[in-house]
C-alpha positions as CSV (number, residue, x, y, z in Angstrom):
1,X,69.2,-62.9,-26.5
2,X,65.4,-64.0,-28.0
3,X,64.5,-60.3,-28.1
4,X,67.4,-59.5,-29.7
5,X,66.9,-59.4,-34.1
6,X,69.9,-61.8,-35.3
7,X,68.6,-64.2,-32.2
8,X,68.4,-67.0,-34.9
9,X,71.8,-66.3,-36.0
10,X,72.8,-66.5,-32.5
11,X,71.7,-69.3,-32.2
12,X,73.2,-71.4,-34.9
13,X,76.8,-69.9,-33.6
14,X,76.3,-71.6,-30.3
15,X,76.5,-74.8,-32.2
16,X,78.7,-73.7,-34.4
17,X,81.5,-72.5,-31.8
18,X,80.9,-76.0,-29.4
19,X,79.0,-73.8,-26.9
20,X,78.5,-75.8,-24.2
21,X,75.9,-74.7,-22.4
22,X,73.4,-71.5,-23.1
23,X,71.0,-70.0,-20.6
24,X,67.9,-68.0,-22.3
25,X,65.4,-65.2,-20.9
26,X,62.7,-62.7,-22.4
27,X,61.1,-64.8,-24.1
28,X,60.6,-68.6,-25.2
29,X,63.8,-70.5,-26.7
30,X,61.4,-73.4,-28.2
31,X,62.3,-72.5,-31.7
32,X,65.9,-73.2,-30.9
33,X,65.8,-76.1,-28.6
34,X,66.2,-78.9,-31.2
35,X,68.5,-77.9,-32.4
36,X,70.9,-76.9,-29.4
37,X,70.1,-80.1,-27.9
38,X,71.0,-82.0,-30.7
39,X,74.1,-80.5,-30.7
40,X,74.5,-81.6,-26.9
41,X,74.2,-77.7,-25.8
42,X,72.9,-77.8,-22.1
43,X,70.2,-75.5,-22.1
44,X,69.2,-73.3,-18.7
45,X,65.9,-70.9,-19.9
46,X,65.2,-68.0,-17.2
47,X,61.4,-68.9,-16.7
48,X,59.2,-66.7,-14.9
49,X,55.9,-68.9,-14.0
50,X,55.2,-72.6,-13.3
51,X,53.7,-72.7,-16.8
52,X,57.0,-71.7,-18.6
53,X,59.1,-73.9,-16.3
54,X,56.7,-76.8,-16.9
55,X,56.9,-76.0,-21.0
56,X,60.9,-75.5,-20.9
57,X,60.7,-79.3,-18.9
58,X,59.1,-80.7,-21.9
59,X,60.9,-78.9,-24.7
60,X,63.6,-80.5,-22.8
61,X,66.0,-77.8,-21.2
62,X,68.1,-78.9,-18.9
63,X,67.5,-77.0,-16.0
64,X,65.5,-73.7,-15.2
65,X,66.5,-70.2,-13.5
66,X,63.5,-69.3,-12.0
67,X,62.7,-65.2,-12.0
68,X,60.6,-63.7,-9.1
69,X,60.1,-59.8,-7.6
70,X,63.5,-59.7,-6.9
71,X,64.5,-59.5,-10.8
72,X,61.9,-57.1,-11.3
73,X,58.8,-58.9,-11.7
74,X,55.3,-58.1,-11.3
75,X,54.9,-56.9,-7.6
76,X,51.8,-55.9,-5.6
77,X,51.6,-53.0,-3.3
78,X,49.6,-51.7,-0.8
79,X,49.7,-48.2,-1.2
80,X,47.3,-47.0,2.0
């Protein structure tokens, strides 16, 4: 949903419709998180590296879905 162009508007209608929880990917919900967890929204981002799962800690999401090769990431391939 970040990527998506009425993301902010999104947002505010999880508060607005007692959304419960929300879980996030492609890109960082930062912008958001105050205000979802203000509004006692559980918030799950999909992270894809230590870093992002150490910033979502601190921005204060709840939990973290952590992405790999198996959801497509960045793989490495010997191709001899």
């Amino acid at each position: 949903m970040l990527l998506n162009p009425n993301a902010e508007e999104v947002a505010k209608i999880v508060v607005e419709e007692g959304v419960q929880a929300v879980t996030t990917g492609a890109g960082n919900p930062g912008k958001f998180m105050e205000l979802w967890k203000n509004a006692g929204v559980k918030v799950i981002p999909v992270v894809a590296s230590v870093a992002m799962a150490k910033m979502m800690e601190r921005a204060g999401a709840d939990a973290v879905v952590a992405e790999g090769m198996e959801s497509g990431g960045t793989q490495k391939r010997n191709l001899q």
